[in-house]
C-alpha angles and dihedrals in degrees: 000000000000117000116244126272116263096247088048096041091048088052091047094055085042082058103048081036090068111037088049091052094092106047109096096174134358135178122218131173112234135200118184133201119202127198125198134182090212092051126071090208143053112248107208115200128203133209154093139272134200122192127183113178143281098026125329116112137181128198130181129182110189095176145097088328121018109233114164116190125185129181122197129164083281114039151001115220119192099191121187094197090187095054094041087234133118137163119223110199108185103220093216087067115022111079096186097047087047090056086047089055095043092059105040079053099043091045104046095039089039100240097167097168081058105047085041088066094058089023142044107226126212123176129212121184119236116184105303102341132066122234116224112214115197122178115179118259095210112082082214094068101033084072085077117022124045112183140343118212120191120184115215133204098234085208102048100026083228123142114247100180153342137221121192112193110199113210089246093057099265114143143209128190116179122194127207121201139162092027103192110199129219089351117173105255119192103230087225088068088075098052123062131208107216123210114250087239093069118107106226093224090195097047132069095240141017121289105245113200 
């Protein structure tokens, strides 16, 4: 289908814009399909994510392999209990782990002003939500990384799902379920505490705590 006309497309993200104005957290349970041209089969993934604006983020994946990944104004962990492992990026200087965490932060809480500054943004209408395209303004990152779709409930301005197209084919469908809306989230929940036995992948030595 056709993406919407500007004057259209500006009134629909007016419209998501404003009934979203008023969400400051939310929980979902997600389940994620990935798609890879190097494997034969689909991997899913299971979890659950929390978000509180601006930035803090909180992502964990119970199965098949347990990943938890949080976000706050400082760092962003990605911690592989099972395999005793993590990576700490440090947001201040780490350009590419800041974007990451942008994004993860802009998409799930609908900052669109915010995503139309690294995207250009088109919107297609599918039944009764809007899909959000987003494909990356920077020829850097579009080496990597070839489009970003995010479905949209047109009534409750909520994301239903997302879809991220890698340039060789690779693809991955998110699926949110169960949003729960303003819900009161402890700020602990987006820091972890790693255990002094993880191997920090990314650094030159162990985290001691």
């Amino acid at each position: 289908s056709e993406p919407l006309p500007d004057k259209e497309r500006k009134a629909a993200l007016e419209h998501l814009n404003a009934l979203q104005k008023d969400i400051s957290s939310l929980t979902a349970n997600v389940r994620q399909i990935k798609k890879s041209r190097l494997l034969k089969k689909e991997i899913t993934l299971e979890g659950k994510i929390s978000l509180k604006k601006p930035n803090f983020f909180r992502w964990e994946i119970t199965g098949p392999k347990k990943t938890l990944t949080t976000v706050n104004q400082e760092k962003m962990i990605v911690y592989h209990p099972d395999a005793k492992e993590a990576q700490v990026y440090d947001l201040s200087e780490d350009i590419v782990a800041r974007n990451m965490a942008n994004f993860f932060s802009s998409s799930f809480s609908m900052s669109m002003d915010e995503l139309g500054k690294k995207f250009t943004v088109n919107v297609f209408r599918s039944g009764e939500g809007l899909i959000i395209e987003l494909r990356p303004r920077s020829k850097t990152i579009s080496r990597y990384l070839e489009t970003v779709r995010i479905w949209y409930n047109e009534n409750t301005g909520l994301p239903a799902e997302f879809e991220i197209k890698l340039p060789k084919g690779d693809l991955t469908r998110t699926m949110l379920s169960n949003i729960k809306v303003n819900p009161e989230l402890n700020p602990d929940i987006f820091s972890i505490s790693l255990p002094e036995n993880v191997w920090i992948t990314n650094k030159t030595s162990e985290i001691k705590n």
